[in-house]
C-alpha positions as CSV (number, residue, x, y, z in Angstrom):
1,X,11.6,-18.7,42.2
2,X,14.4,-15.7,42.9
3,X,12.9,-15.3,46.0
4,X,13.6,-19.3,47.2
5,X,16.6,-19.1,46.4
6,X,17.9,-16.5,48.6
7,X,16.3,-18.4,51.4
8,X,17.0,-22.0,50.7
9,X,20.1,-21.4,48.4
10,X,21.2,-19.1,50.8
11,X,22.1,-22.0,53.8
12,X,25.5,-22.0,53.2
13,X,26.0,-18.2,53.7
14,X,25.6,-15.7,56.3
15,X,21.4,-16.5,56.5
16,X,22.7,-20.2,57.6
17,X,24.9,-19.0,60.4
18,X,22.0,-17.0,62.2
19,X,21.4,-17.3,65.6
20,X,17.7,-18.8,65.6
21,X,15.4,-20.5,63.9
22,X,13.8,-17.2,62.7
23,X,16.9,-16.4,60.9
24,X,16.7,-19.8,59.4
25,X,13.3,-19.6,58.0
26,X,12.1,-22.0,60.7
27,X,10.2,-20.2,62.9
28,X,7.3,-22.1,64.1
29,X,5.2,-21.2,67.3
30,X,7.6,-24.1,69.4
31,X,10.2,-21.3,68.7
32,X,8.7,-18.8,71.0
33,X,10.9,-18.4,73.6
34,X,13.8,-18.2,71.5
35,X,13.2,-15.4,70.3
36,X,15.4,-12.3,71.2
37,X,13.3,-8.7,70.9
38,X,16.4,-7.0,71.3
39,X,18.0,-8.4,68.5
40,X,17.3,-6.4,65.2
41,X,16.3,-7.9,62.6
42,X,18.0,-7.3,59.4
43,X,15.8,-7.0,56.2
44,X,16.1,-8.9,53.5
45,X,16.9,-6.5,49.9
46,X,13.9,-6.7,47.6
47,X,14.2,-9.0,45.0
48,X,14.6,-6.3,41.4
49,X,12.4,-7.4,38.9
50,X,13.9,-8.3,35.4
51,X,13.1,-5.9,33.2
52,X,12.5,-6.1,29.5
53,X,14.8,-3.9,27.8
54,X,13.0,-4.4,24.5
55,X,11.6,-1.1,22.9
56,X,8.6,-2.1,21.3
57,X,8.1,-1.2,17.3
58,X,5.1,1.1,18.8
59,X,8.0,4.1,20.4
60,X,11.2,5.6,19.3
61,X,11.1,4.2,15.5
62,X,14.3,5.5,14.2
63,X,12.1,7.5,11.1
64,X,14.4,10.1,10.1
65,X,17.3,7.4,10.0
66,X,15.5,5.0,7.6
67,X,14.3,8.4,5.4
68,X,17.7,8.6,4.8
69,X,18.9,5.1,4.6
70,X,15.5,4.5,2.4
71,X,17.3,7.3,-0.2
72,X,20.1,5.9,-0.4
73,X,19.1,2.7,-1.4
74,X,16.5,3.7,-3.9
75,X,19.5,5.9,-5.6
76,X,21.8,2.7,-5.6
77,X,18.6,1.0,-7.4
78,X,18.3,3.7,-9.8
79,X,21.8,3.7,-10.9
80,X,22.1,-0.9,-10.7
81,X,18.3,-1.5,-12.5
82,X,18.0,0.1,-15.9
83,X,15.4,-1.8,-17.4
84,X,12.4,-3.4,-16.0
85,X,13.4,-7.3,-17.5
86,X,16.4,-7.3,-15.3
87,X,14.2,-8.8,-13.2
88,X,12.3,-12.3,-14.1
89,X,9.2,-12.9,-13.4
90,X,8.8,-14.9,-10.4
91,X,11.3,-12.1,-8.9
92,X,9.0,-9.4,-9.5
93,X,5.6,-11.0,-8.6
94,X,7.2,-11.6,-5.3
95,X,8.4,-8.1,-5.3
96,X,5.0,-7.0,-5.6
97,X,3.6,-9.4,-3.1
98,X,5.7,-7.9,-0.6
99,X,4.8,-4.2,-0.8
100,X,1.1,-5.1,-0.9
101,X,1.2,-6.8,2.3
102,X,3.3,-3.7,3.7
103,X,0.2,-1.8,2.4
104,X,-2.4,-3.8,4.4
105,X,-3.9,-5.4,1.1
106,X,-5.7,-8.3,2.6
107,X,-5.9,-12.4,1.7
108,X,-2.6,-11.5,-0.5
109,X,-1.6,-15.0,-2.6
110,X,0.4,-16.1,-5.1
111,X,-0.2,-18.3,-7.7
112,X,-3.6,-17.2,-9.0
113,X,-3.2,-19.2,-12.8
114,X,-3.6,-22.5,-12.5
115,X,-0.5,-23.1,-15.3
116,X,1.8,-24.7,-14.3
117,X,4.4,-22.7,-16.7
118,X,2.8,-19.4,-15.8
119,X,1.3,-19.7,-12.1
120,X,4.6,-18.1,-11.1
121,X,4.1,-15.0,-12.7
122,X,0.6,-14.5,-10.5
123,X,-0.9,-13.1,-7.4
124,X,-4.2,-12.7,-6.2
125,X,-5.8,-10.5,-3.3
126,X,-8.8,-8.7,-1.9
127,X,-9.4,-5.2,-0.7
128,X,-12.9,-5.9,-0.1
129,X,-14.7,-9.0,0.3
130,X,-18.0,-7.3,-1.5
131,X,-15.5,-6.8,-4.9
132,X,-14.2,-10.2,-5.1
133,X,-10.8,-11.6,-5.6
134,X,-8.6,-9.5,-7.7
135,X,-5.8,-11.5,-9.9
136,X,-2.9,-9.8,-11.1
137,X,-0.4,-11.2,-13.6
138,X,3.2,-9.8,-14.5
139,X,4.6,-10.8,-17.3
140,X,7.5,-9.2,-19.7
141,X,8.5,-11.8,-22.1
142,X,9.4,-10.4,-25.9
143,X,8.6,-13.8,-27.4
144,X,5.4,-13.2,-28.6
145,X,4.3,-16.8,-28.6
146,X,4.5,-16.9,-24.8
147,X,2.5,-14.0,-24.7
148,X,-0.2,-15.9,-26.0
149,X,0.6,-18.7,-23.9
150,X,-0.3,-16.0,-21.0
151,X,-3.2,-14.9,-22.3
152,X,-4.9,-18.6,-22.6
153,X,-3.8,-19.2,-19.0
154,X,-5.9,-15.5,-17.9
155,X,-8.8,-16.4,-19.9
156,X,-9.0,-20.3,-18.5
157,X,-8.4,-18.3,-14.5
158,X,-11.6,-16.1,-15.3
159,X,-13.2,-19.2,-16.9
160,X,-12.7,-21.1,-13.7
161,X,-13.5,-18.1,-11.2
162,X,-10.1,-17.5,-9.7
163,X,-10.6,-14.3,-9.9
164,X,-13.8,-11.6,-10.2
165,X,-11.3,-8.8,-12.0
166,X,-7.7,-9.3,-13.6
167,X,-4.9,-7.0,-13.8
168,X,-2.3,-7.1,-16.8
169,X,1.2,-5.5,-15.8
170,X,3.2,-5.5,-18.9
171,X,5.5,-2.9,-20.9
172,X,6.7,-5.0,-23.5
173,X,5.2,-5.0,-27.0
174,X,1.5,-6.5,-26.9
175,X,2.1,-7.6,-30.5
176,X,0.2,-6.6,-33.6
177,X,-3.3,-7.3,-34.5
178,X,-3.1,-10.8,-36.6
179,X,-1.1,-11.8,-34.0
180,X,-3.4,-14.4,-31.9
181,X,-2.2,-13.1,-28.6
182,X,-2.9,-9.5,-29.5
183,X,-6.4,-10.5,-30.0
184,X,-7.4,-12.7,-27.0
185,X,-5.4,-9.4,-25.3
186,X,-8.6,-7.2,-26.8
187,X,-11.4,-9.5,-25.9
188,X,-9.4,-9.8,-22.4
189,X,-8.7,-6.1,-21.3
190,X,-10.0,-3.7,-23.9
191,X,-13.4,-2.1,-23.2
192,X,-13.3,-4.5,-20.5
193,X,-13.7,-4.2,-16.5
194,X,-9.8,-6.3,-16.8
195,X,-7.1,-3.4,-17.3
196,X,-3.5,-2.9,-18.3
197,X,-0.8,-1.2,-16.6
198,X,2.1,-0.4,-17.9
199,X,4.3,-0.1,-15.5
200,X,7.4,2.4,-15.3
201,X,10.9,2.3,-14.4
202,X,10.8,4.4,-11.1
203,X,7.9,1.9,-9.3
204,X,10.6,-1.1,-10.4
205,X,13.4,1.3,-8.3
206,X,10.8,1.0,-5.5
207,X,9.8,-2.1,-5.6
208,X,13.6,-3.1,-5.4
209,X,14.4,-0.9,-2.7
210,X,11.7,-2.6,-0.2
211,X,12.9,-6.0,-1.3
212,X,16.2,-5.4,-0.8
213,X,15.3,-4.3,2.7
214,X,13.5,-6.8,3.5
215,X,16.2,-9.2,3.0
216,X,18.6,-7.2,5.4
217,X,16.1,-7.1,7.7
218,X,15.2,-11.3,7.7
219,X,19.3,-11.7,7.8
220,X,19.9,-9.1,10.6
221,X,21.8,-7.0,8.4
222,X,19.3,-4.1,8.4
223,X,21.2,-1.5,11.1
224,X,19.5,1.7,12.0
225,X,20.8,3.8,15.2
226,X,22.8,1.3,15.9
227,X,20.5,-1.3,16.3
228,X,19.1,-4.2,13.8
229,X,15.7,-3.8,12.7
230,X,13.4,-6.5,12.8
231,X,11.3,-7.3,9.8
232,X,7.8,-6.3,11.6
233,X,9.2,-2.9,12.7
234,X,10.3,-2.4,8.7
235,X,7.1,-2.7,7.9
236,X,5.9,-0.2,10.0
237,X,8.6,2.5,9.3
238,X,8.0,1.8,5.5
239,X,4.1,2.7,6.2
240,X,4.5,5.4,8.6
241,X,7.0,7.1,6.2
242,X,4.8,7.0,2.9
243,X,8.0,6.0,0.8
244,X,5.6,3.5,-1.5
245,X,3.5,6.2,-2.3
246,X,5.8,7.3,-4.9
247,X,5.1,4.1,-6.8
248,X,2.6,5.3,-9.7
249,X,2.5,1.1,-10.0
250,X,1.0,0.8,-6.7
251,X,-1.2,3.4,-7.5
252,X,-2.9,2.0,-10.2
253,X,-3.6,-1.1,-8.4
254,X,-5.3,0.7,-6.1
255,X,-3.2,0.0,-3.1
256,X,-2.9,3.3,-1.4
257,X,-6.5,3.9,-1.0
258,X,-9.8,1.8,1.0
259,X,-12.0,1.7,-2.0
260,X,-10.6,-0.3,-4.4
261,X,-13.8,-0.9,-5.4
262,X,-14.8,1.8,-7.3
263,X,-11.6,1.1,-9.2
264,X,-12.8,-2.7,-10.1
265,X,-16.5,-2.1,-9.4
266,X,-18.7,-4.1,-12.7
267,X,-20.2,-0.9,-12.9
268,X,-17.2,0.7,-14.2
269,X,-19.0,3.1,-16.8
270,X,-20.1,5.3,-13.7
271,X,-16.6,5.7,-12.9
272,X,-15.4,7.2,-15.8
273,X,-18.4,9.1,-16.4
274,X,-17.4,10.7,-12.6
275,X,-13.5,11.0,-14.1
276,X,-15.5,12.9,-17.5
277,X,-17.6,15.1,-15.5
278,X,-14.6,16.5,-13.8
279,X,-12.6,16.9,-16.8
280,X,-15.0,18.8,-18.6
281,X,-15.8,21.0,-15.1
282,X,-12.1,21.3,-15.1
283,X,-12.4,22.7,-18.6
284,X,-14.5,25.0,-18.4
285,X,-13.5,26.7,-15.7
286,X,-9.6,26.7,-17.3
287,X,-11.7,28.5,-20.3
288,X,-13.6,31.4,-18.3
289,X,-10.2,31.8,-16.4
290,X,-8.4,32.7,-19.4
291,X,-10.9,34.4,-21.3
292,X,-12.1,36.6,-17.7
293,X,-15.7,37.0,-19.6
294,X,-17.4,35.2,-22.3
295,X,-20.8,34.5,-23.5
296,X,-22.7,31.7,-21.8
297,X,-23.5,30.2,-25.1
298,X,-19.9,30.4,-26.3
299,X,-18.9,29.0,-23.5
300,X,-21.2,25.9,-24.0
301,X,-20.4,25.6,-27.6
302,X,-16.9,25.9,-27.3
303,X,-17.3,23.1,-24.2
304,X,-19.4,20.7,-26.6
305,X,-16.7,20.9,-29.7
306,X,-14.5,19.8,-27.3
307,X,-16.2,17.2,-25.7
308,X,-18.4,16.0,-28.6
309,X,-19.8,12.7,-26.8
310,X,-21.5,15.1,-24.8
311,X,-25.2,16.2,-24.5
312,X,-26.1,20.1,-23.8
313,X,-27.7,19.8,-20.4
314,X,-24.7,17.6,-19.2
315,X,-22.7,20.9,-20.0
316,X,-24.9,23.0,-18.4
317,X,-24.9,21.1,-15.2
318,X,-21.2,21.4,-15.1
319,X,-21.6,25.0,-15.9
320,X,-24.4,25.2,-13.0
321,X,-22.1,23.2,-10.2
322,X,-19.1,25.6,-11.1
323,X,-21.7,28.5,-10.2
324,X,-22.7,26.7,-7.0
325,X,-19.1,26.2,-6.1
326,X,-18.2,29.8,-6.6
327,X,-15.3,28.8,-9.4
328,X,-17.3,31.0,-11.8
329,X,-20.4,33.4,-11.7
330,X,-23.1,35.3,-13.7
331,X,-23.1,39.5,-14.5
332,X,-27.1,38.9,-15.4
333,X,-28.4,36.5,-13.9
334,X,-32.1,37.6,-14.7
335,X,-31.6,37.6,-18.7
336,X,-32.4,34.7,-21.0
337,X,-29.5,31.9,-20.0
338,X,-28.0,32.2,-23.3
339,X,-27.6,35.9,-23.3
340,X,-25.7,36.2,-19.7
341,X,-22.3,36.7,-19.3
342,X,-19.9,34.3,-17.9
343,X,-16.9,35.5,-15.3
344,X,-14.2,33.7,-12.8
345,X,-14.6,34.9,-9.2
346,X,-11.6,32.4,-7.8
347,X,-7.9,32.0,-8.9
C-alpha cells in the first residue's frame, strides 16, 4: 500500500514532472524509442518497514523493579490489614481466585455451593482431571448460626457431586460440641478426606498485595521502569519471582506443587503413613545423633514409647533405611541384632 503511494500519490511532485513515460510508471513496449540510456536513472528509497516497538512479556521483565515494588506493597498491607475479617467474604474468595490462576491451577470457578446466600463465598478447581473437582469455601462469620447455615450448603455440594474433595478455610471459632454446626463440621472434615485450614495473617498480606496489583495493572496504574505493566506480563513477573510462595495458605491448598493429588488422593491413609514414616526416621536419627552410641534395643524401645501406634518391625525398617542411607551405622554388625551398637556417621 506504502509502496502505491509513492508512485501514484506521488503525480503531483517531482516523479510527475519526469521526462518520459518511464519516469511516470508508464512504460510500455510503445515507449521504446523514448527512452534515453544516457539519462541515469534515479532510484527510488526503500520503503522502511514499520516496526513493532512492543517488547514482548517474554524479554527485559523489569524483575528486580517489581521485587522491590512487590515489598513495598506487601509492607503497606502489613501495616493497613490487621485482622483477616477486614475483608468479606466475596472479597477474599476472589482474592484467592486470582493467585490460583497466577499459579497455573486449572478449570479455576467460582461459585461451587449451589446457595444462593453462600455461593459467594466458593470456588472450585482442578489440578488433575484423575482427582476430581476440588471445592473450597471461605468463610469467617462469628455468628455461629451462619456457620451452620455453611455447613448444610457443603454437605448438600458433596450430596450433589460439585465437588470430589472440599476445603474449609476458616480461623474463627468452629463452635462447641452441642452446637449443631460444630457437629455437621466433624462428620464434614474430621477423620475425613475434606480438611481445614486455618489460615494466617501473613497469606491475607499476600493475597492483598497481588490483588491490589492487579487492579493497578487492569487501570494502567501499575508503572515499572517507567513503563505500565499490563496484566498478562504481571502475571508472569509474580511467577517468575516466587513472591506467592511465602503464602503458607497457598501451600496447604496444594498450589505450588503438580501433585495435588497425593494431597486429596481417597487413599489418604498412605499419605500420612508416608508423613509418619519420616517422622519417626527423623527421630531416630535426632536420638543416635545426640546420644553418638546406644544400644540397638534401646534405641527401638525408646522409638516405640514414643511412637506407641507403632509395630516393632516398622521401627526396625526405619532403623534399616537410616543404615542404608548412611545417616547411622552398626560397630557389630555380626552379633545378635539386639546386642549391636548403634552410631551416627553424618552431621
Amino acid at each position: 500500500m506504502l509502496g502505491r503511494q509513492v508512485f501514484s500519490g506521488g503525480r503531483n511532485t517531482r516523479i510527475q514532472a519526469g521526462r518520459s513515460p518511464l519516469d511516470r510508471g508508464e512504460f510500455t513496449p510503445d515507449h521504446v524509442g523514448e527512452i534515453n540510456p544516457l539519462e541515469p536513472i534515479t532510484p527510488i528509497a526503500p520503503i522502511t518497514p514499520i516496526v513493532n516497538t512492543f517488547s514482548p512479556i517474554t524479554t527485559a521483565l523489569p524483575i528486580a523493579a517489581f521485587r522491590l515494588h512487590w515489598r513495598e506493597t506487601l509492607r503497606q498491607n502489613r501495616d493497613r490489614v490487621t485482622h483477616i475479617r477486614q475483608f468479606s467474604e466475596p472479597e477474599r474468595i476472589r482474592m484467592l481466585r486470582q493467585v490460583l490462576e497466577v499459579l497455573g491451577v486449572c478449570g479455576v470457578q467460582p461459585q461451587i455451593l449451589s446457595s444462593r446466600t453462600y455461593s459467594r463465598y466458593s470456588l472450585g478447581f482442578y489440578w488433575s482431571f484423575e482427582v476430581g473437582r476440588v471445592g473450597v469455601i471461605w468463610v469467617e462469620e462469628p455468628n455461629l448460626i451462619s456457620f451452620c447455615n455453611v455447613m448444610k450448603a457443603c454437605q448438600k455440594a458433596l450430596r450433589e457431586n460439585a465437588c470430589e474433595f472440599l476445603y474449609l478455610i476458616r480461623a474463627e471459632s468452629l463452635g462447641i460440641p452441642r452446637n449443631q454446626g460444630y457437629r455437621r463440621y466433624r462428620e464434614l472434615f474430621v477423620d475425613s478426606v475434606h480438611r481445614h485450614i486455618v489460615p494466617d495473617l501473613d497469606s491475607m498480606h499476600i493475597l492483598a498485595s497481588y490483588h491490589e496489583l492487579l487492579t493497578a495493572a487492569l487501570g494502567g496504574d501499575l508503572i515499572l521502569d517507567d513503563r505500565p505493566v499490563h496484566p498478562s506480563e504481571l502475571q508472569q513477573l509474580t511467577r517468575d519471582t516466587g513472591v506467592l510462595q511465602e503464602s503458607c495458605l497457598l501451600g496447604e491448598l496444594g498450589a505450588f506443587g503438580s501433585d495435588l493429588s497425593s494431597l486429596l488422593s481417597p487413599d489418604r491413609e498412605e499419605h500420612r503413613a508416608a508423613g509418619l514414616d519420616r517422622s519417626v526416621a527423623d527421630f531416630i536419627f535426632a536420638l543416635v545423633q545426640t546420644q553418638q552410641l546406644m544400644g540397638r534395643l534401646v534405641l527401638r524401645e525408646t522409638t516405640a514409647a514414643q511412637f506407641e501406634a507403632l509395630a516393632e518391625d516398622q521401627i526396625e525398617r526405619e532403623i534399616e533405611r537410616l543404615i542404608a542411607e548412611g545417616a547411622i551405622g552398626v560397630l557389630d554388625p555380626n552379633a545378635p541384632t539386639d546386642s549391636q551398637l548403634v552410631c551416627c556417621l553424618s552431621e
